[in-house]
C-alpha positions in Angstrom: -17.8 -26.0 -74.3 -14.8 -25.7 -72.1 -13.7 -22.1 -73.4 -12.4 -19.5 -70.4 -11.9 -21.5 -67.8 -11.7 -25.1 -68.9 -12.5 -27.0 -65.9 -15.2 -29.8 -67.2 -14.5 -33.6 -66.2 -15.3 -36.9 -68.4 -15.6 -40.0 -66.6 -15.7 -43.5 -68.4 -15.8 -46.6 -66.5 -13.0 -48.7 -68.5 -12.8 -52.5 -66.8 -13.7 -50.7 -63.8 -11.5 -48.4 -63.5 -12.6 -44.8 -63.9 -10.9 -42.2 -66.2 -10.2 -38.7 -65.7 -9.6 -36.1 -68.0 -9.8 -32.1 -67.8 -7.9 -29.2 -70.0 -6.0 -27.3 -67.2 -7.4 -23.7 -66.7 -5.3 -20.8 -68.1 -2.8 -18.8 -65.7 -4.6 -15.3 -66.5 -8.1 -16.8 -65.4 -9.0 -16.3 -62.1 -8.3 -12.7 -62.2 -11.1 -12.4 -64.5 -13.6 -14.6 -62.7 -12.4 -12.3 -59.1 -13.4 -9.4 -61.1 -16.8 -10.2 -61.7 -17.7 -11.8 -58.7 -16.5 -8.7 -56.8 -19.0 -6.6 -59.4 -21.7 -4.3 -57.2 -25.1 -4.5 -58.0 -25.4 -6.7 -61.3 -28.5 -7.1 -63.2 -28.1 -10.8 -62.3 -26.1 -12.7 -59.3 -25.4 -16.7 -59.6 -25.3 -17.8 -55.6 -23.6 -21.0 -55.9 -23.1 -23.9 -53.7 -20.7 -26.4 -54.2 -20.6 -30.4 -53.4 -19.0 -31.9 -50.7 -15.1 -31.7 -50.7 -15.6 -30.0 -54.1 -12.7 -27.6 -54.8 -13.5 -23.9 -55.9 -10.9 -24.1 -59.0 -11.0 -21.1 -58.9 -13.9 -19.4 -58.0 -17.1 -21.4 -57.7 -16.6 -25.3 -58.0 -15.0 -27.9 -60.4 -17.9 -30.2 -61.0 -20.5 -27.7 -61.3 -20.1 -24.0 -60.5 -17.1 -22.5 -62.6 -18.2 -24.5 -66.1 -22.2 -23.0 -65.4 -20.9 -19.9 -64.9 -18.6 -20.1 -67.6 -21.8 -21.3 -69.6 -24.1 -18.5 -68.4 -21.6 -15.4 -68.8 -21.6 -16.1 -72.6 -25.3 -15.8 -72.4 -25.0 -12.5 -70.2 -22.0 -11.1 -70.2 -23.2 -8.6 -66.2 -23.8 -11.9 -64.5 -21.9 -12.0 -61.6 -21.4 -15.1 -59.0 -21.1 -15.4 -55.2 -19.5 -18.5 -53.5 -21.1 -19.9 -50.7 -18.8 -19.5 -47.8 -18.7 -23.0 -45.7 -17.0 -26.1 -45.9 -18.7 -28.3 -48.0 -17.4 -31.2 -45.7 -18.3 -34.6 -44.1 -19.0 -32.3 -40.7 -22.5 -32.4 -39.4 -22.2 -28.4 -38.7 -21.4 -28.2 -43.0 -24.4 -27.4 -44.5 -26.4 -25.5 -41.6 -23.4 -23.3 -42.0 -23.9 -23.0 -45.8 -27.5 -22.4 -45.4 -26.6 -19.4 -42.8 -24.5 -18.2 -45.1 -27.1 -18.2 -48.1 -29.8 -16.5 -46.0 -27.1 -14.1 -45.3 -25.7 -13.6 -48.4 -29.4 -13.0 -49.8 -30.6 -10.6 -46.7 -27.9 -8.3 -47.3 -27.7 -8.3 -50.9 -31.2 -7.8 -51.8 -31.1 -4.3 -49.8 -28.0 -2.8 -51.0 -28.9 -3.9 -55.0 -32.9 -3.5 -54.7 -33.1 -4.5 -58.7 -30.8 -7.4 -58.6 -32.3 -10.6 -59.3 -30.7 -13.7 -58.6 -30.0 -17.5 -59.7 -29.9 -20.4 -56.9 -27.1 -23.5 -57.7 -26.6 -26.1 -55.7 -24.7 -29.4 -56.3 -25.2 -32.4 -54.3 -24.4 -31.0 -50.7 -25.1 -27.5 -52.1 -28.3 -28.7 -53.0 -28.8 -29.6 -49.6 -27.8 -26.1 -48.6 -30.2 -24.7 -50.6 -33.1 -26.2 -50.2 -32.6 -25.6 -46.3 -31.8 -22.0 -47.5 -35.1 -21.4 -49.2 -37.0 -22.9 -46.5 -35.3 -21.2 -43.0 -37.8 -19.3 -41.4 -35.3 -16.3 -41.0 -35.2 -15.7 -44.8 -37.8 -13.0 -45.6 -40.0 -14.7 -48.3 -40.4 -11.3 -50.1 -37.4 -12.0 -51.7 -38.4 -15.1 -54.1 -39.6 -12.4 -56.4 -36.1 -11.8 -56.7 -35.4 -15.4 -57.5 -35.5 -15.9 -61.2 -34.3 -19.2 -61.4 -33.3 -22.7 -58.8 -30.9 -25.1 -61.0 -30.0 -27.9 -59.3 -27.4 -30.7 -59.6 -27.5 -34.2 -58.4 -29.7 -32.8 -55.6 -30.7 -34.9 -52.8 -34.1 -33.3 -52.7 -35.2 -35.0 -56.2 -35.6 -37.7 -54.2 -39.5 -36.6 -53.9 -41.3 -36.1 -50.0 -39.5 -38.6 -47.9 -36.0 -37.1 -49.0 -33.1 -37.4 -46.2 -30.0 -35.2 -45.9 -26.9 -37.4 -46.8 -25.3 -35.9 -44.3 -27.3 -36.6 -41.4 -30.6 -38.3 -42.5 -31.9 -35.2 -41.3 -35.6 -34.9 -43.8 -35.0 -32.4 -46.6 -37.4 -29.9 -46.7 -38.9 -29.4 -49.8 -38.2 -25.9 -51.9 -41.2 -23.1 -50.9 -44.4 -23.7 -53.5 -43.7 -20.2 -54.7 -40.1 -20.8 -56.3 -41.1 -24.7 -57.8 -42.0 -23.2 -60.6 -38.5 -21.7 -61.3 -36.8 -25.1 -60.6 -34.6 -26.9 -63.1 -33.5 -30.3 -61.6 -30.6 -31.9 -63.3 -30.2 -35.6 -62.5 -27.9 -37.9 -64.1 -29.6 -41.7 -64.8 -28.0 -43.7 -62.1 -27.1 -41.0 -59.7 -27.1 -42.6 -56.0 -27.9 -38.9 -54.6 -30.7 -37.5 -56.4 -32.3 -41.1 -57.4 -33.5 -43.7 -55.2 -32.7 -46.3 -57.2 -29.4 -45.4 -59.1 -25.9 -47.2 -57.8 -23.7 -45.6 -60.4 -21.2 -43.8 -58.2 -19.8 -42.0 -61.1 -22.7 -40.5 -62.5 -23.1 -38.2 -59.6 -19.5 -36.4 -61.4 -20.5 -36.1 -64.8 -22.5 -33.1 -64.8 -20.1 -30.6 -66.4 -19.2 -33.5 -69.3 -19.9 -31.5 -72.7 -21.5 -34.8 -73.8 -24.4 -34.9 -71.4 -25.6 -30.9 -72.2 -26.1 -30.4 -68.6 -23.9 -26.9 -68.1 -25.6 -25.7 -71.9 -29.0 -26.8 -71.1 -29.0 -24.9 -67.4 -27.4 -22.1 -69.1 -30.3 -21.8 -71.8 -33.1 -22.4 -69.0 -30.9 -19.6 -67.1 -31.4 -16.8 -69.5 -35.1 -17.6 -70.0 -35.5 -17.1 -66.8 -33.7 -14.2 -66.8 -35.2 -12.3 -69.9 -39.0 -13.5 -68.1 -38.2 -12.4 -64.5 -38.9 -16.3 -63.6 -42.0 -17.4 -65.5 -40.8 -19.4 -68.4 -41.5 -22.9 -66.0 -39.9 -25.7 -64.0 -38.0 -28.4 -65.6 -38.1 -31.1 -63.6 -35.9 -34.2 -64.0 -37.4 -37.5 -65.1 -34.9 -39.9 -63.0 -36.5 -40.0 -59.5 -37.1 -43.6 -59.8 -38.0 -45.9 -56.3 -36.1 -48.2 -54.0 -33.4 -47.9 -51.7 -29.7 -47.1 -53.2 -28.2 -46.5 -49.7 -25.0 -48.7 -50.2 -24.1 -46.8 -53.5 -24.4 -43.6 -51.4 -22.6 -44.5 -48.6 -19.8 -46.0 -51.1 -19.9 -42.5 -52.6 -19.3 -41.1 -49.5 -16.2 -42.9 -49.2 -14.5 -42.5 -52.1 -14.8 -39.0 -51.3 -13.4 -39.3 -48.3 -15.9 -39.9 -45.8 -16.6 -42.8 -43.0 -17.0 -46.2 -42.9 -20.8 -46.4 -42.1 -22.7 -49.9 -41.8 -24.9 -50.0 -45.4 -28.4 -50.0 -43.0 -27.2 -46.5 -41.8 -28.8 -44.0 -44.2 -26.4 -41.0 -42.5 -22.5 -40.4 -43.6 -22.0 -39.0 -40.0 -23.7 -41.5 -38.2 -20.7 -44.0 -37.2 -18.6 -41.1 -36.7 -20.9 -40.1 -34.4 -20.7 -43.3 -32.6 -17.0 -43.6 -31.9 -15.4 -44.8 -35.2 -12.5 -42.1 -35.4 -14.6 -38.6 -35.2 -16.7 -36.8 -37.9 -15.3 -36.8 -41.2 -13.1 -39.4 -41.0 -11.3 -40.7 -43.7 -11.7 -44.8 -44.7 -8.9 -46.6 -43.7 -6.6 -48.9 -45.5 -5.0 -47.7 -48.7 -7.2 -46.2 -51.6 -8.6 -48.0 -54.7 -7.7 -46.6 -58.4 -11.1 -45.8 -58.0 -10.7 -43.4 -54.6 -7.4 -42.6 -56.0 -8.9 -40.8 -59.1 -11.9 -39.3 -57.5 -9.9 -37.7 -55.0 -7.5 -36.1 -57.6 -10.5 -34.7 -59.4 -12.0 -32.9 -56.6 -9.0 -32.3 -54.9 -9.1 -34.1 -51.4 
């Protein structure tokens, strides 16, 4: 499963401490992966978002983006993939930038490659980018028909209708009626941003773990997709579940690397906001084994 580019991560909760492990990527890969992504006019374009202080490693994400693409190139060998240029940060400005950049991206690349069709990723706060994306008024809606395929990860729009941006309990908007039916949402069981009830803050990093089929399965639903310009269905995820997991988000949100915020506060930004050290600021005091090893796996 790992192949080219050999950038998947397995977490295991061992007497609570989490374990790490991930093949390093091979010196003479990332001239490949800048080859295709600077391709003109493909037959198919992955637009990928990543999650928040995920690292590209080396092209489109760690987590998520380099192992789909990976996954999907062996499928079809002219897909190409575009980054999403912004910060994938704890700023508030993060992902209205990312969703500039998508609409963008999306505008400009629809009129020079008129037959391109393309594949929307987002994980965790590139889900957020995306589904804000999708639904900005300044993106011309003729171009869905374009839009073969939406594969989410850990999205904080699986939530269901009274979805809140992590970031800034902003309301997510929900993705436009005419691409639902070309959504594939991956949630892990347990996952504090796509589930309202889950409080396992590891499961939100196991989505490119061979053993959970996430990168194979999206892949597969990818090239259906593909080969039926968009009508082979949605595949929606079957962990939603109800309640109120806001403590194992916001303790996600530190181990990454973002504020202290009071467990009743649904935003990250929201006591950085108020005073407590500016947006984005780091917890203070030293870091568990359990900051310690996220932060190596994403790179922060």
């Amino acid at each position: 499963m790992v192949g080219r580019l050999g950038v998947w991560l397995l977490f295991a909760v061992i007497q609570g401490e989490i374990t790490i492990a991930w093949p390093q990527s091979a010196a003479n890969e990332s001239p490949r992966i800048s080859s295709i992504t600077a391709a003109a006019c493909s037959p198919l374009e992955l637009i990928i978002a990543r999650g928040t202080t995920e690292t590209l490693n080396p092209a489109y994400g760690l987590v998520v983006g380099d192992p789909l693409f990976e996954a999907v190139h062996k499928l079809i060998p002219s897909a190409t993939g575009y980054s999403v240029n912004y910060p994938a940060s704890f700023e508030t400005t993060s992902r209205d930038l990312g969703r500039d950049d998508v609409v963008k991206h999306l505008t400009e690349q629809s009129k020079a490659c008129p037959e391109q069709k393309f594949v929307m990723v987002g994980y965790s706060q590139g889900g957020d980018v995306m589904h804000n994306a999708l639904a900005s008024p300044k993106l011309d809606q003729a171009i869905f028909e374009k839009i073969v395929a939406l594969v989410m990860f850990g999205d904080p729009g699986n939530k269901g209708p009274a979805a809140k941006s992590p970031l800034n309990c902003d309301p997510e908007p929900p993705f436009p009626s005419a691409l639902l039916p070309k959504l594939k949402e991956n949630c892990e069981a347990g996952d504090p941003v796509c589930t309202n009830d889950g409080a396992k803050i590891e499961a939100h990093l196991v989505y490119s773990d061979p053993a959970k089929n996430y990168m194979t399965d999206s892949a597969v639903y990818i090239k259906k997709q593909f080969d039926s310009n968009g009508k082979a269905g949605a595949e929606p995820s079957p962990n939603v579940g109800t309640g109120d997991n806001t403590a194992a988000l916001l303790e996600l949100g530190q181990l990454l690397g973002g504020p202290k915020v009071p467990a009743g506060e649904c935003g990250l930004q929201l006591q950085a906001s108020k005073g407590a050290g500016g947006v984005g600021s780091p917890v203070k005091g030293p870091p568990s084994r359990e900051r310690r090893g996220f932060a190596k796996a994403l790179g922060v």
